[in-house]
N, CA and C of each residue as an Amber inpcrd file, in Angstrom:
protein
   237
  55.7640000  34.5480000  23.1990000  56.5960000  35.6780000  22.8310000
  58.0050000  35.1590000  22.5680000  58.3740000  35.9750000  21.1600000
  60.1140000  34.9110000  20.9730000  60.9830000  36.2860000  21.6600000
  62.2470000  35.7090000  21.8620000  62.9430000  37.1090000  22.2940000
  64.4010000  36.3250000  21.4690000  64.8640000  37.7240000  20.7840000
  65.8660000  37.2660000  19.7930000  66.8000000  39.2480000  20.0790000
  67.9250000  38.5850000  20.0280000  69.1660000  39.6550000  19.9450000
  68.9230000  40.5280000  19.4800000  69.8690000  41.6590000  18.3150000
  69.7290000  42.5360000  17.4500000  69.9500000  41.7060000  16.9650000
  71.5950000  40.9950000  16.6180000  72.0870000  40.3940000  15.6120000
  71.2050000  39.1980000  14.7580000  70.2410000  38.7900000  15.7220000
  69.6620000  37.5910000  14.9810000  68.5710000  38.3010000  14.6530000
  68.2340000  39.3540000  14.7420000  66.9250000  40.4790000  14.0120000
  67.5460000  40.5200000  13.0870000  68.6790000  41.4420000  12.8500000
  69.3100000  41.6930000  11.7030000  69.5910000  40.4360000  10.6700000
  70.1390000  39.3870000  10.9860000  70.1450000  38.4900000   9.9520000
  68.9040000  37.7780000   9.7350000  68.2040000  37.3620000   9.5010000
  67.4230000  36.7260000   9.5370000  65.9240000  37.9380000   9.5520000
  65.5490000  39.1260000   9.4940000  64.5930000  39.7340000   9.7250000
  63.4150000  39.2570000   8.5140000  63.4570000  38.7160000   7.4610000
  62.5110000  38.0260000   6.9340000  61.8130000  37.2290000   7.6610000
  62.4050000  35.9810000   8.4460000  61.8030000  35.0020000   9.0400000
  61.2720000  35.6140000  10.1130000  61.6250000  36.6710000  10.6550000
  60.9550000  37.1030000  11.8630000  59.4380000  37.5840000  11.5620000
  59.4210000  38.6590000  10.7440000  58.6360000  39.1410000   9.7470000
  57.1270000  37.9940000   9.4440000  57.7570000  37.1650000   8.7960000
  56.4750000  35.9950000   8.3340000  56.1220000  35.3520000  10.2390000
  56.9390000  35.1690000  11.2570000  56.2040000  34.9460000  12.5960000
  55.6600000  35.6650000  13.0390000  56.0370000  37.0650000  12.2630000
  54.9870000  37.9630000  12.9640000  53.4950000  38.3580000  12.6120000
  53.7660000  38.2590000  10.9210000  52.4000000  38.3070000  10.3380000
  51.6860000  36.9000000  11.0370000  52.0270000  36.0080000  11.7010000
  51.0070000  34.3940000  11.7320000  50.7470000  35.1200000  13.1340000
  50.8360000  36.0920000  14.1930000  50.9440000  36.7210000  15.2050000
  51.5490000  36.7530000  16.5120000  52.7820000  36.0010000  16.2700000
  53.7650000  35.9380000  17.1770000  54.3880000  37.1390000  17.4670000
  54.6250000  37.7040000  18.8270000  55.2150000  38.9000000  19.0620000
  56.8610000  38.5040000  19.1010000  57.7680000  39.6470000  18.9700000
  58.8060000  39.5730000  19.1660000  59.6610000  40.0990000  19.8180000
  60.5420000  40.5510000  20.4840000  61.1560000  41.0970000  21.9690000
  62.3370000  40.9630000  21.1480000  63.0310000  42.3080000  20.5000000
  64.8750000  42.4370000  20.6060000  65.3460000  42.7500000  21.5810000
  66.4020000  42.0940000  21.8700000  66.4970000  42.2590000  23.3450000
  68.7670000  43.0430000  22.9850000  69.3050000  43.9320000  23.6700000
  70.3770000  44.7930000  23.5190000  71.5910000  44.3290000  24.9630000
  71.8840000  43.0090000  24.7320000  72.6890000  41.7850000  25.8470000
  71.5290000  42.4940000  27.1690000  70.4480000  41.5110000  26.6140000
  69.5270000  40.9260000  27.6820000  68.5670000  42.3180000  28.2790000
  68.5890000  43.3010000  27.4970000  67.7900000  43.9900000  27.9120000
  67.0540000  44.6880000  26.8880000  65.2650000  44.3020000  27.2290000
  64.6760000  44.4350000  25.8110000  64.6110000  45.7580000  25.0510000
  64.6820000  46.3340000  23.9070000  64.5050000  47.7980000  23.3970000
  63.4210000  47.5620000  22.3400000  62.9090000  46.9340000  22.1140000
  61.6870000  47.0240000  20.8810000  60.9380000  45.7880000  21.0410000
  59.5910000  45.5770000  20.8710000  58.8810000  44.4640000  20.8080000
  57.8880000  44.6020000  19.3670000  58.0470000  43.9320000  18.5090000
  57.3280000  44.1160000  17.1800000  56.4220000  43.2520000  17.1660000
  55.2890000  43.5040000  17.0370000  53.6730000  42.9750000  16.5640000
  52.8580000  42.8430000  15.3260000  52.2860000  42.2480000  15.0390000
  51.2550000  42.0990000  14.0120000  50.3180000  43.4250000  13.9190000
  50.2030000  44.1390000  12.4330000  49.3940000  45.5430000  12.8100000
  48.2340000  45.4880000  11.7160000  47.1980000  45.7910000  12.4170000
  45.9560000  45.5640000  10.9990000  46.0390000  46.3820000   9.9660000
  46.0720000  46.3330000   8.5210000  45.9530000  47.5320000   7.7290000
  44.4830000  48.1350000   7.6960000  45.1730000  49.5830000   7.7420000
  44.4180000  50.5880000   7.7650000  42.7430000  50.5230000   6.4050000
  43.6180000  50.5630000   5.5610000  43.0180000  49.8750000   4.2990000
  41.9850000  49.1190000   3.8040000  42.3240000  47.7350000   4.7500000
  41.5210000  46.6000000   4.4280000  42.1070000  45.9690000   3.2710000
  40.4730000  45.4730000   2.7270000  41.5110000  44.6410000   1.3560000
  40.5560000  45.6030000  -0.0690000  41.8060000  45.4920000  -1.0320000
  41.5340000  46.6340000  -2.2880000  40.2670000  45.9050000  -2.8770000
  39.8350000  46.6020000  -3.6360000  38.6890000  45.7750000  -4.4490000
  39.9360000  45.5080000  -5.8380000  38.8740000  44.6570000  -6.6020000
  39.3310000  43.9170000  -8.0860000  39.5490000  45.1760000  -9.1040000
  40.5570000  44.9630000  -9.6140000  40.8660000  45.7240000 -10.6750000
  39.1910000  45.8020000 -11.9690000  38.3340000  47.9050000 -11.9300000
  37.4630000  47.2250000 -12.5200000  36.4240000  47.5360000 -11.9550000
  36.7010000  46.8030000 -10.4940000  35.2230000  47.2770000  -9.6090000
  35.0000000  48.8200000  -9.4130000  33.8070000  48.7810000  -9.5240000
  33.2720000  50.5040000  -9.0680000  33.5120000  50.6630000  -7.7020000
  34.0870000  51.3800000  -7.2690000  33.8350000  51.9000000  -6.0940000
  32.9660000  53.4100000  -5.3910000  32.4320000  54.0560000  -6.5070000
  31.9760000  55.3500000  -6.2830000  31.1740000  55.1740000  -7.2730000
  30.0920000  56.4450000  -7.2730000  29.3600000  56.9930000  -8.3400000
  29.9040000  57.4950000  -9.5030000  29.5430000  57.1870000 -10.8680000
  30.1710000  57.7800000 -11.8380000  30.3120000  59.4770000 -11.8170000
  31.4070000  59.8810000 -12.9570000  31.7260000  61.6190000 -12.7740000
  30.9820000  61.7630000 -13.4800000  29.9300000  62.6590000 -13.3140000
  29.4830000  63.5060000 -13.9720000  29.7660000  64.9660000 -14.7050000
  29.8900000  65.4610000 -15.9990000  30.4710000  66.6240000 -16.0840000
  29.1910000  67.4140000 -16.9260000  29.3180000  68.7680000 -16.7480000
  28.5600000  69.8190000 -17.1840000  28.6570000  69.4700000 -18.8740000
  27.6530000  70.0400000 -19.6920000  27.5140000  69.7560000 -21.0910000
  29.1960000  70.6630000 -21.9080000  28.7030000  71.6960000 -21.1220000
  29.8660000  72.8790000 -21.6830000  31.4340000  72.5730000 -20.6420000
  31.0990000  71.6640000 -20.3620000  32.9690000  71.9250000 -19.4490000
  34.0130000  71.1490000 -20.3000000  34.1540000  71.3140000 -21.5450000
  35.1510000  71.0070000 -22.7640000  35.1760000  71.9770000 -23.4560000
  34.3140000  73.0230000 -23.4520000  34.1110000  74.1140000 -24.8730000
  35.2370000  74.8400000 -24.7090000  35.7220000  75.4220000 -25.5730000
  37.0850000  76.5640000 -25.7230000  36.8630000  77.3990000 -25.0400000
  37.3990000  77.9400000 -24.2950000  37.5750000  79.5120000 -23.1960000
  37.4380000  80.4250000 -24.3710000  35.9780000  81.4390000 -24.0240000
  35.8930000  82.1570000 -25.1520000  37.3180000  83.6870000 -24.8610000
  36.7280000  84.6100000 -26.1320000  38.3560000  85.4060000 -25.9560000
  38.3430000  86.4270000 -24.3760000  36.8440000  86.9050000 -23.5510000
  36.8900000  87.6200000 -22.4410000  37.8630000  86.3110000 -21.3950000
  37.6070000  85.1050000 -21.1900000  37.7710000  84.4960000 -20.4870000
  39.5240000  84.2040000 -20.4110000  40.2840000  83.7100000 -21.9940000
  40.8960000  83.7250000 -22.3630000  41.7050000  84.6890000 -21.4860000
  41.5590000  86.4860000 -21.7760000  42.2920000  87.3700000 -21.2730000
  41.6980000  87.2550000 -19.8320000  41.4110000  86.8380000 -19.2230000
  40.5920000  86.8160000 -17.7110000  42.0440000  85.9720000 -16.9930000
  42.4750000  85.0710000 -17.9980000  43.6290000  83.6150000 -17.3840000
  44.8740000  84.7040000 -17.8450000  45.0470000  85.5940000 -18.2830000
  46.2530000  86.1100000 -18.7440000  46.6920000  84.9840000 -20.0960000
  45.9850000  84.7520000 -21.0480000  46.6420000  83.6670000 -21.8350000
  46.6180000  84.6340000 -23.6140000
């Protein structure tokens, strides 16, 4: 476990960042007394598939779900 200031959080919070993703914990500590400890967190996610890949079943749509709104329907939408 590293234990580092605010001030050296604050400058430097990149480098902390990449020790934390390799899974080093970290302890800010507020003159010697700790207020936050930051960890490595799994994504929720996982990993995306390839731009491309299917992930689902194709959409299927009804033969008629493009046809023009005839004129009852039309006045049905207020249009």
């Amino acid at each position: 476990m590293i234990k580092i200031t605010i001030d050296q959080a604050a400058s430097r919070f990149a480098h902390w960042l990449t020790l934390i993703a390799k899974g080093e914990d970290v302890v800010v500590l507020d003159h010697e007394r700790p207020v936050a400890r930051i960890t490595r967190c799994e994504s929720a996610a996982g990993t995306r598939p390839k731009v491309g890949t299917l992930t689902s079943a194709p959409v299927r749509y009804a033969a008629d779900c493009f046809a023009p709104l005839t004129a009852k329907e039309l006045k049905d939408w207020g249009l």
